[in-house]
TISEKOL-533407 format. One record per residue (C-alpha): residue in one letter; residue number from 0; x, y, z. Coordinates in steps of 0.001 Angstrom, whole numbers, plus 500000, padded with zeros to 6 digits. Layout:
residues N
VEXDREN,a,NUM,X,Y,Z $
...
end
This chain:
residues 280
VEXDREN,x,0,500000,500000,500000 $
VEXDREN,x,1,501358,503645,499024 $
VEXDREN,x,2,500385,507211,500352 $
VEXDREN,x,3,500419,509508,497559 $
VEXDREN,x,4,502722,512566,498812 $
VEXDREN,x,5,504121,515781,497002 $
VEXDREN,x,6,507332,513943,496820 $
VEXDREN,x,7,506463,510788,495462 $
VEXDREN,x,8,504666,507482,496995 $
VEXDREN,x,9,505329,506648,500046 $
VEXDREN,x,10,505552,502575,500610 $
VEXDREN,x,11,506293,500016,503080 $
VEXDREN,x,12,509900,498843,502860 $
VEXDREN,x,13,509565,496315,505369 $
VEXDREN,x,14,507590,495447,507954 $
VEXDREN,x,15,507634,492791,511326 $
VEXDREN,x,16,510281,494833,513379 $
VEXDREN,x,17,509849,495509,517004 $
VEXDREN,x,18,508452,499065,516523 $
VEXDREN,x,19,511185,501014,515579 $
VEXDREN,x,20,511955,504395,516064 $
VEXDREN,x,21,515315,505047,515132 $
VEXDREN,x,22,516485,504819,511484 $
VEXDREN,x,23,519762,505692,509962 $
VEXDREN,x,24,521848,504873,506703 $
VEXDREN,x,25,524635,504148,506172 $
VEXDREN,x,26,526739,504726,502907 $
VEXDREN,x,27,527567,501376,502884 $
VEXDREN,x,28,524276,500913,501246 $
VEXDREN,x,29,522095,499506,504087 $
VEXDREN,x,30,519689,500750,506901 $
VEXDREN,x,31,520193,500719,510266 $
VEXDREN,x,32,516794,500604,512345 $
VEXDREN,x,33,516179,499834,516151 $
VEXDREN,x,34,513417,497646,518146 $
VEXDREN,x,35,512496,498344,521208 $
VEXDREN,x,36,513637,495217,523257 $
VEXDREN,x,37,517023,496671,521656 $
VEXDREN,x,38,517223,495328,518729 $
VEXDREN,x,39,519733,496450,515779 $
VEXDREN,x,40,518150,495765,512422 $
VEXDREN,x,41,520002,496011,509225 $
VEXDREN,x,42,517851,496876,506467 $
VEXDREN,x,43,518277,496872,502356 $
VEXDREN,x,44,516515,499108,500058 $
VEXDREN,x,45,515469,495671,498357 $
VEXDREN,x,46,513549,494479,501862 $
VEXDREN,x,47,515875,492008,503121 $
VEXDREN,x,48,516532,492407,506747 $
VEXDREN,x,49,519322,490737,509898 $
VEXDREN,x,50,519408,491869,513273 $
VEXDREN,x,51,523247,492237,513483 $
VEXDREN,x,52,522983,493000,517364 $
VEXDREN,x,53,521066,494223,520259 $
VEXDREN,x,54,521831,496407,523234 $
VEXDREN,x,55,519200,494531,525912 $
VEXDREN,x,56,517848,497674,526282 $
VEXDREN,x,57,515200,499623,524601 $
VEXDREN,x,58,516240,501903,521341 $
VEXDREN,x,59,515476,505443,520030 $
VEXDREN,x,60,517374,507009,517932 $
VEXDREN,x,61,520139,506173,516100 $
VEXDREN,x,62,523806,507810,514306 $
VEXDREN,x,63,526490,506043,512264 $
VEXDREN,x,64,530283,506660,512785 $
VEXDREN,x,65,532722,506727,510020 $
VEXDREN,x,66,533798,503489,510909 $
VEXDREN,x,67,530075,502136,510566 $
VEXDREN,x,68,529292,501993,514074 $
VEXDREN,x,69,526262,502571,515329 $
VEXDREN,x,70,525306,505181,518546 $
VEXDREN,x,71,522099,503904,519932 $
VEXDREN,x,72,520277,506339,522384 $
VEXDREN,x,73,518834,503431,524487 $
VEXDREN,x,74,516731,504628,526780 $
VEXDREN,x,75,516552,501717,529342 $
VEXDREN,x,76,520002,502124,529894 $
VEXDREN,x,77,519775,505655,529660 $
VEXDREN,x,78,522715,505609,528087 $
VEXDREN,x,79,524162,506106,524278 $
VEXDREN,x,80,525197,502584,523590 $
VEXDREN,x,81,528001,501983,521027 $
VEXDREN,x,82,527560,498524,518570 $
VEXDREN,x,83,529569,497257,515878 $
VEXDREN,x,84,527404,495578,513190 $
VEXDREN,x,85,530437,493366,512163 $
VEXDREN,x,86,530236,491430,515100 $
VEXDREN,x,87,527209,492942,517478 $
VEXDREN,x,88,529552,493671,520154 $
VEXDREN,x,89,528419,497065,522025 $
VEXDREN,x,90,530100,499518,524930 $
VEXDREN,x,91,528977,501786,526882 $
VEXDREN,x,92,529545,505272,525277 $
VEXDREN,x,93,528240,508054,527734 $
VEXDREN,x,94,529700,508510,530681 $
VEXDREN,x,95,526987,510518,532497 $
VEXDREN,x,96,523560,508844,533033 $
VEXDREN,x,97,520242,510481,531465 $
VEXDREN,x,98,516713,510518,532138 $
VEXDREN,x,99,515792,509926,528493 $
VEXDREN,x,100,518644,509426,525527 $
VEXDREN,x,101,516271,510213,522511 $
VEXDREN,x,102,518236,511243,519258 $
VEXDREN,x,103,521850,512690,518344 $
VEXDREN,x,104,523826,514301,515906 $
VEXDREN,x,105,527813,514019,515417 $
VEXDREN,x,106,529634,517304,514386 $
VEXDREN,x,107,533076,517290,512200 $
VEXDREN,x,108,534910,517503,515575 $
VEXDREN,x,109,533475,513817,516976 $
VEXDREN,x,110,531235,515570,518890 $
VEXDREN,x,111,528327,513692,519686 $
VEXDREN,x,112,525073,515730,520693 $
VEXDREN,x,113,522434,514017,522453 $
VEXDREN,x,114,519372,515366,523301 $
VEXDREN,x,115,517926,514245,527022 $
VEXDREN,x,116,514256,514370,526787 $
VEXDREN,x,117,513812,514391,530851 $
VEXDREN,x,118,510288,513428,532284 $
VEXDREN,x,119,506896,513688,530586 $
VEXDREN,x,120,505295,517028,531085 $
VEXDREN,x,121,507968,518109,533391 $
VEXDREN,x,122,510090,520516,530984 $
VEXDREN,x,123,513372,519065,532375 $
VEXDREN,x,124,514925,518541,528954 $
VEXDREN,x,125,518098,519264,527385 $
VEXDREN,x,126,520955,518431,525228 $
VEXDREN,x,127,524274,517032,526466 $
VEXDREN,x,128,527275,516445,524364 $
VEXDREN,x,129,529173,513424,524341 $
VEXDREN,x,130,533020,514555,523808 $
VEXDREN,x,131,535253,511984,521390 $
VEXDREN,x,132,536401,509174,523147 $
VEXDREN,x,133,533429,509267,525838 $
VEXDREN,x,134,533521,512296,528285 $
VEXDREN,x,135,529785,513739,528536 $
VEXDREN,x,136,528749,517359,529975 $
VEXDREN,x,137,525773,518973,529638 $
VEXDREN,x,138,525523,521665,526473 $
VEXDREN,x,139,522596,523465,526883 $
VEXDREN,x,140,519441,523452,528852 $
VEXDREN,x,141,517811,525718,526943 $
VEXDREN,x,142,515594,523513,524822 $
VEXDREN,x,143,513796,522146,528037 $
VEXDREN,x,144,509879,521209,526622 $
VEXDREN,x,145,510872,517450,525804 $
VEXDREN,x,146,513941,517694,523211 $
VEXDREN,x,147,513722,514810,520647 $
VEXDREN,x,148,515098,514663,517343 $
VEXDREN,x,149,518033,516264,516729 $
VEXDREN,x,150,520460,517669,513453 $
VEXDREN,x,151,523158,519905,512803 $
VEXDREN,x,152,523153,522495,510078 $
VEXDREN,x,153,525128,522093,506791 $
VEXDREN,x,154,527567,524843,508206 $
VEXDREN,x,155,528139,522916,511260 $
VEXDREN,x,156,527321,525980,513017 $
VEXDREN,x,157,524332,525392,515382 $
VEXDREN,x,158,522135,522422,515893 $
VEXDREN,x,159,518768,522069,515235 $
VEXDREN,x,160,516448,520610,518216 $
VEXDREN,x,161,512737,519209,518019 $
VEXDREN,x,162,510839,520316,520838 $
VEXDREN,x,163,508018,517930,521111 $
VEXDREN,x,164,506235,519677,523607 $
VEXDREN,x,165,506767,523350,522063 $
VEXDREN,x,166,505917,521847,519636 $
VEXDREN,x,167,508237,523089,517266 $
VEXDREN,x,168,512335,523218,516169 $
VEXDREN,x,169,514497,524850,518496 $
VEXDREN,x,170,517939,526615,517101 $
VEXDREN,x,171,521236,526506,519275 $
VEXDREN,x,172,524108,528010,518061 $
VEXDREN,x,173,527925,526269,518200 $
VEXDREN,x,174,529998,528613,519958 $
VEXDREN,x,175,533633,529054,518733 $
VEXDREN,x,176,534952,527537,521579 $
VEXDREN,x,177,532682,524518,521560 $
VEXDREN,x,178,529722,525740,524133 $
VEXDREN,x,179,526184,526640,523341 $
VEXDREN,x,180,524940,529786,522226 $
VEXDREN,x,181,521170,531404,523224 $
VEXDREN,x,182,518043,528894,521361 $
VEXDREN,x,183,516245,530319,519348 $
VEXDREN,x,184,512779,529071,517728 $
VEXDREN,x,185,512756,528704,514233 $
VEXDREN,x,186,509234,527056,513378 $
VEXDREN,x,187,506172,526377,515044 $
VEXDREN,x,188,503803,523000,514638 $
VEXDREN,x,189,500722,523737,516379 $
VEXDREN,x,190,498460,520729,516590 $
VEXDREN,x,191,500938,518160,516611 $
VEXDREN,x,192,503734,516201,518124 $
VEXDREN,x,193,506986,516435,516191 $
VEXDREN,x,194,509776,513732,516688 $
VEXDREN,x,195,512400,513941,514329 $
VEXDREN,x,196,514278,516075,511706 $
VEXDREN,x,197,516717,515711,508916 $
VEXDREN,x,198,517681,518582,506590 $
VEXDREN,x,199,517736,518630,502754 $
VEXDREN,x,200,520347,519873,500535 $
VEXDREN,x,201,518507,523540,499958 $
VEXDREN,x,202,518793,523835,503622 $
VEXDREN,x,203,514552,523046,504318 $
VEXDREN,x,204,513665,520956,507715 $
VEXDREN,x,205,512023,517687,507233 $
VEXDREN,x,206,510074,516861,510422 $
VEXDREN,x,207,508107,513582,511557 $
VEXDREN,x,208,505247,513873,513391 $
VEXDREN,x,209,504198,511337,515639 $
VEXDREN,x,210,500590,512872,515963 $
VEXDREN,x,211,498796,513282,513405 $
VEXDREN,x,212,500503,510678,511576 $
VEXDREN,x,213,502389,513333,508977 $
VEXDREN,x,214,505685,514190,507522 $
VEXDREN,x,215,505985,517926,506547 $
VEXDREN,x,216,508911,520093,505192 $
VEXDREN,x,217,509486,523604,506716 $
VEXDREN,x,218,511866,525938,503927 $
VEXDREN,x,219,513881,528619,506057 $
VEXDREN,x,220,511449,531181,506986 $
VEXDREN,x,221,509003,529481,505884 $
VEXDREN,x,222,505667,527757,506754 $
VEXDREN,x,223,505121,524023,507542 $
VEXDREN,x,224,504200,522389,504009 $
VEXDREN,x,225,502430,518926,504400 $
VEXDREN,x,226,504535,516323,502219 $
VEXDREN,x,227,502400,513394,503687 $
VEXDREN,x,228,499680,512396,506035 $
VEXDREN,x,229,497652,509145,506400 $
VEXDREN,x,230,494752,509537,508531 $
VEXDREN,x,231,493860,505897,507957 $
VEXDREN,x,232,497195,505027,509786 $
VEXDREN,x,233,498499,502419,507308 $
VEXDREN,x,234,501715,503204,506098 $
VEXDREN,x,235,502295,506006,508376 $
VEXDREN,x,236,501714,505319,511770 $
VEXDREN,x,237,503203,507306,514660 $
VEXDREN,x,238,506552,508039,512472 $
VEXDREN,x,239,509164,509208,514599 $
VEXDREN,x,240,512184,509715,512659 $
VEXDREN,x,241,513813,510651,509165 $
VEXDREN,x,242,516900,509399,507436 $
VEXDREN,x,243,517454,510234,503826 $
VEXDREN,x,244,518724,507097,502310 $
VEXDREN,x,245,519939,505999,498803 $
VEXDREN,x,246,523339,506237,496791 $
VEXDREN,x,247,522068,510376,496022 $
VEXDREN,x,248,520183,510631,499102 $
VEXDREN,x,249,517065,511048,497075 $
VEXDREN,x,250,514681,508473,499396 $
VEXDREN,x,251,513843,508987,502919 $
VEXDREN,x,252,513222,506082,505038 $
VEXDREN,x,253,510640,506793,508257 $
VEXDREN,x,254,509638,504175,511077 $
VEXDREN,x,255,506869,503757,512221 $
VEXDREN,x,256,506867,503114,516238 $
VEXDREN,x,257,502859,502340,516131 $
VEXDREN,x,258,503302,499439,513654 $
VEXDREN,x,259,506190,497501,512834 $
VEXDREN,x,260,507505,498793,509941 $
VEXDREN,x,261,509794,501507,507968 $
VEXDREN,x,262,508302,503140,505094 $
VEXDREN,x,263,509760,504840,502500 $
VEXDREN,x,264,509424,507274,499902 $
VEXDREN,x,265,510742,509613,497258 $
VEXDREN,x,266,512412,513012,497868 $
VEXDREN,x,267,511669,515949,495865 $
VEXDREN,x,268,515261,517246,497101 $
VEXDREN,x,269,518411,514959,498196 $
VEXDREN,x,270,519262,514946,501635 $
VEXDREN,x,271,521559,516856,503489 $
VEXDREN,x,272,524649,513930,504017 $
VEXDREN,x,273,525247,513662,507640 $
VEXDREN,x,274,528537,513878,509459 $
VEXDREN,x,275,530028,510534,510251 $
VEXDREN,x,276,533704,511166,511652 $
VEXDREN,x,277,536270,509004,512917 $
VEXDREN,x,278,536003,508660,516642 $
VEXDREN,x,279,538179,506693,518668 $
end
């Protein structure tokens, strides 16, 4: 079954996973996806699917290393869980412990920002950063109303933070010498409850919504443009997160945490390639 979107159909890739949430891909030419009784799934763009690992925990989102390894914000460990896919072996990244490890972005430095959702309805939230090699701090508390997905901008200058309880996208700025600068918002999404963003290549937000069931595309300055929405709940159902995928980055891939599946679908513009450094 497809939804018809502005950017092309989206489809089920693959379905039967343990509700992911976290999706990421790898230029390798695979998917990486995460279940919640931590579970790392490997995923092709032709279906086929391995679990390559698990953390024993419970997984949100997921980043990739330049080395292939995956950073899984697992939040029954409340921890950011390192696994190698060549041989599922996994360490204990973070060294502070969080309420709620949700998503994270690396910068060209090996930095590895992690946003801390805190407790439900208690505005607790906020973003730490994981230094190479291990050594967390917290970076700013200045996103507080449940901080979720997470990106950094194409000039590596600031990060871009989904406030789920805003709800909107939160802007920090990356300081010269590493700390973070005032937030800033930078859209608003009444009536829903955003949970992830990627960026594209002309710079334009890409946010999943976990209610209503909707994907939607937010151009700098601009308004929130719906690029999909399935009331029926079918092939979109509570999606969480967004990782452009394909050799040109011209597909996004979405799971869908109220089923068992990741969709995916067309892009009208390539994705924004995310950093994946060499970390020790």
């Amino acid at each position: 079954m497809t939804v018809d979107l502005a950017c092309g159909p989206f489809r089920i890739l693959v379905e039967d996973l343990d509700h992911p949430e976290g999706v990421a891909w790898s230029p390798s030419g695979v998917l990486y996806a995460g279940g919640e009784a931590g579970q790392v799934y490997e995923v092709t763009l032709d279906g086929d699917v391995r679990e390559v690992g698990t953390t024993e925990g419970s997984l949100l989102g997921l980043t990739l290393d330049g080395a292939g390894r995956v950073y899984a914000c697992d939040c029954e460990r409340c921890e950011v869980v390192r696994l190698d896919p060549r041989d599922g072996s996994t360490t204990a990244y973070s060294s502070a412990e969080m309420i709620l490890p949700n998503a994270s972005a690396f910068d060209d430095a090996g930095n590895l920002y992690v946003t801390d959702s805190g407790d439900t309805k208690e505005d607790n939230g906020r973003v730490l950063v994981v230094r190479p090699g291990g050594a967390t701090e917290v970076w700013s508390t200045d996103a507080p109303r449940y901080p979720n997905g997470i990106c950094v901008t194409a000039e590596g200058d600031a990060v871009l933070v989904v406030e789920s309880y805003l709800p909107g996208v939160t802007w920090i700025p990356i300081l010269a010498d590493g700390s973070a600068g005032p937030a800033e918002t930078v859209a608003l999404l009444p009536g829903t409850v955003p949970d992830g963003v990627a960026l594209d290549t002309s710079g334009a937000m890409i946010v999943a919504c976990y209610r209503p069931d909707r994907v939607v595309r937010i151009e700098h300055g601009g308004e929130p443009a719906v690029l999909a929405e399935d009331p029926q709940g079918i092939v979109l159902n509570a999606p969480t997160n967004v990782a452009f995928a394909g050799p040109d980055l011209d597909m996004m891939a979405v799971p869908n945490v109220g089923e068992t599946h990741l969709a995916l679908g067309r892009a009208a513009v390539p994705g924004l390639p995310l950093r994946m450094p060499e970390v020790p």
